[in-house]
N, C-alpha and C positions, 0 to 999 in steps of 0.2 A: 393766543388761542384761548377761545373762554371755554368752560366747562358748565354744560346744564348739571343741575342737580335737581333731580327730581323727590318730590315730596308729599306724602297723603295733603289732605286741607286739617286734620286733626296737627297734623306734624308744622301744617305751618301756623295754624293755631297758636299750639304749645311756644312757637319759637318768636311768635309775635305778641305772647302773654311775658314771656319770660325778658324779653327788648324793652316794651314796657317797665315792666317790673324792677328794672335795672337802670331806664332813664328816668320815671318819676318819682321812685321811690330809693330803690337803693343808692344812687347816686346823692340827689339833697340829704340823705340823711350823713353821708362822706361827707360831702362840702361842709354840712354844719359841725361837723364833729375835727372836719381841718380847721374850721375858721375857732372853732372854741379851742383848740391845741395852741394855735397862737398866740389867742390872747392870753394864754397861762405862760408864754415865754417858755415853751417848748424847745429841746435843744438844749436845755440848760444843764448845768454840771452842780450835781448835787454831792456835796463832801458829805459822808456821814462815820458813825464810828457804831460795831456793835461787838458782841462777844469779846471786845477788846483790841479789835483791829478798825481799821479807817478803809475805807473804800470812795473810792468816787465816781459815779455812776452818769451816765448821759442821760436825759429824758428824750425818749424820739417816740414819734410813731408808730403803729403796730407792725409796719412792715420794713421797717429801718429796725428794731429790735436783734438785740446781738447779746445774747447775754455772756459769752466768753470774752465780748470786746467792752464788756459792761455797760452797753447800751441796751436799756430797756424798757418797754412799752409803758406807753402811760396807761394802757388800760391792764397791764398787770398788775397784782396784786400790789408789790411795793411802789407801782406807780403812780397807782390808784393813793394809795396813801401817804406819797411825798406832795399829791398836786395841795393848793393853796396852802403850804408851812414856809417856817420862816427857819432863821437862824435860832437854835436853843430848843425848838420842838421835838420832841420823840415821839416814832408814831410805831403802832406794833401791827405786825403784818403775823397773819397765819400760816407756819410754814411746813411740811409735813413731818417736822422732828418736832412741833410743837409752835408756840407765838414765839417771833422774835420781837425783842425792842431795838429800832435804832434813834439813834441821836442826830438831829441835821446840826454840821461843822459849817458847811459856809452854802452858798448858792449861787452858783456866776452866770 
């Protein structure tokens, strides 16, 4: 059983702006922002050490992001500033107790 739904022409406007808006544009800008995730080797396990302790952290996606499972967004702040480091860099992240400095231990 199908169901009409009926709609102003402003209504189907707005919803045939917004389909657009979502196929040309929001979407390539996804796909490019997946495809540039990969080629950073996303997924990876970053060892670092700060305040004196070692953590190790996942790099994922914004929507894989877990930060009690320690997986976290490349486009967060710390992940923003783990992407392009190697082993031996430390990179300081603004945190709201103030900047932290961490140290990267290894990267797998």
């Amino acid at each position: 059983m199908t169901k009409q739904i009926q709609l102003t022409k402003e209504g189907l406007e707005a919803l045939s702006k917004e389909l657009t808006e979502l196929t040309e544009i929001k979407r390539p800008q996804l796909v490019e922002r997946l495809s540039h995730a990969r080629s950073e080797g996303l997924g990876a396990k970053v060892s670092v050490k700060f305040n004196g302790s070692k953590t190790i952290y996942q790099l994922v996606g914004e929507w894989e992001a877990d930060p009690v499972k320690s997986k976290i967004s490349i486009d967060s702040p710390l992940g923003i500033a783990l992407l392009n480091k190697k082993k031996g860099d430390k990179v300081e992240v603004e945190a709201p107790a103030g900047k932290v400095v961490y140290e990267i231990l290894s990267i797998n």
